[in-house]
N, C-alpha and C positions, 0 to 999 in steps of 0.2 A: 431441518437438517443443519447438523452444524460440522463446518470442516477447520482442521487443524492444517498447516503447511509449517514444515522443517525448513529454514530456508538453508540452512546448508547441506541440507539432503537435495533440495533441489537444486543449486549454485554453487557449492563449495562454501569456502571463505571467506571471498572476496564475491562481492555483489558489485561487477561494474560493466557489464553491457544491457545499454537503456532498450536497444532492440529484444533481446532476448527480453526483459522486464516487462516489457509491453505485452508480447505475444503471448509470456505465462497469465497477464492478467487477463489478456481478452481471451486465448484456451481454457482458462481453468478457474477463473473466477466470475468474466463478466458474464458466461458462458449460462451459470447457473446461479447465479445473484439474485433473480427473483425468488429463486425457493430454498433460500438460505436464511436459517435466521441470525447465525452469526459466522465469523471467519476470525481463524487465530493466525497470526503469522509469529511462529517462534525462532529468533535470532541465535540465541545461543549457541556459542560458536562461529557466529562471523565477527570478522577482525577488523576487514575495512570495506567501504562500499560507495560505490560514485553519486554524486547527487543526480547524474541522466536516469541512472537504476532507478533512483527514488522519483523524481520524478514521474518517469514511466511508468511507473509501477501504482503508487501510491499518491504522489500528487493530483495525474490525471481520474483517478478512479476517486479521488474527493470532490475532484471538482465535478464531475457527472451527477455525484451521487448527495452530494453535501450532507445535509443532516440526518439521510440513512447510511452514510459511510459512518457517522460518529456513532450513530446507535448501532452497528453491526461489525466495526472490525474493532479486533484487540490486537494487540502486540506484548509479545515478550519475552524477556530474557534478552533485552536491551543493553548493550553497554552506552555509555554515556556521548561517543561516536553517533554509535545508530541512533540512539534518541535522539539528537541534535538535528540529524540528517533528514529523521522523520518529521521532527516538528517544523521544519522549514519546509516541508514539501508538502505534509498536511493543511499547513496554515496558508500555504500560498493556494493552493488547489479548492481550499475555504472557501478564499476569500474572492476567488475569481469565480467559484458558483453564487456567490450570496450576490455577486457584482452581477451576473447573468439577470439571478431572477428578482431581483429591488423591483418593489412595485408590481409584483404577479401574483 
């Protein structure tokens, strides 16, 4: 199964409450994450977005999942904002599962 998510179908424009962030990932992604083989989140059309959003959303679900988050989520239709925003929240989320499992 592969899902698509509109994030401004779900959120609007502006992506910036980390609570709501959270609860979409654990309702509607962590939910069914095992029998997924991949997930798209398409930006197009959002404008500006908090780094708690991101975090919440996408940092925490990197760092759970680490190297199945890289092989299973894409993004796009990024502007250079959201790219920015993700790579900081991706990479931290990384770098604190690689920090979990060192030596496992």
């Amino acid at each position: 199964m592969k899902l698509e998510f509109n994030m401004v179908t779900e959120f609007g424009e502006f992506l910036a409450d980390g609570h709501l962030g959270n609860q979409f990932r654990n309702l509607c992604i962590e939910s069914v994450w095992g029998r997924v083989e991949s997930v798209t989140f398409d930006f197009t059309g959002v404008t500006n977005l908090t780094d708690s959003f991101v975090h919440a959303t996408f940092g925490n679900m990197a760092e759970e999942h680490g190297d199945e988050f890289v092989a299973k989520v894409k993004f796009k239709g990024c502007s250079p904002l959201v790219r920015s925003f993700l790579s900081i929240a991706v990479g931290e989320g990384l770098r604190k599962h690689r920090a979990m499992h060192r030596g496992c």
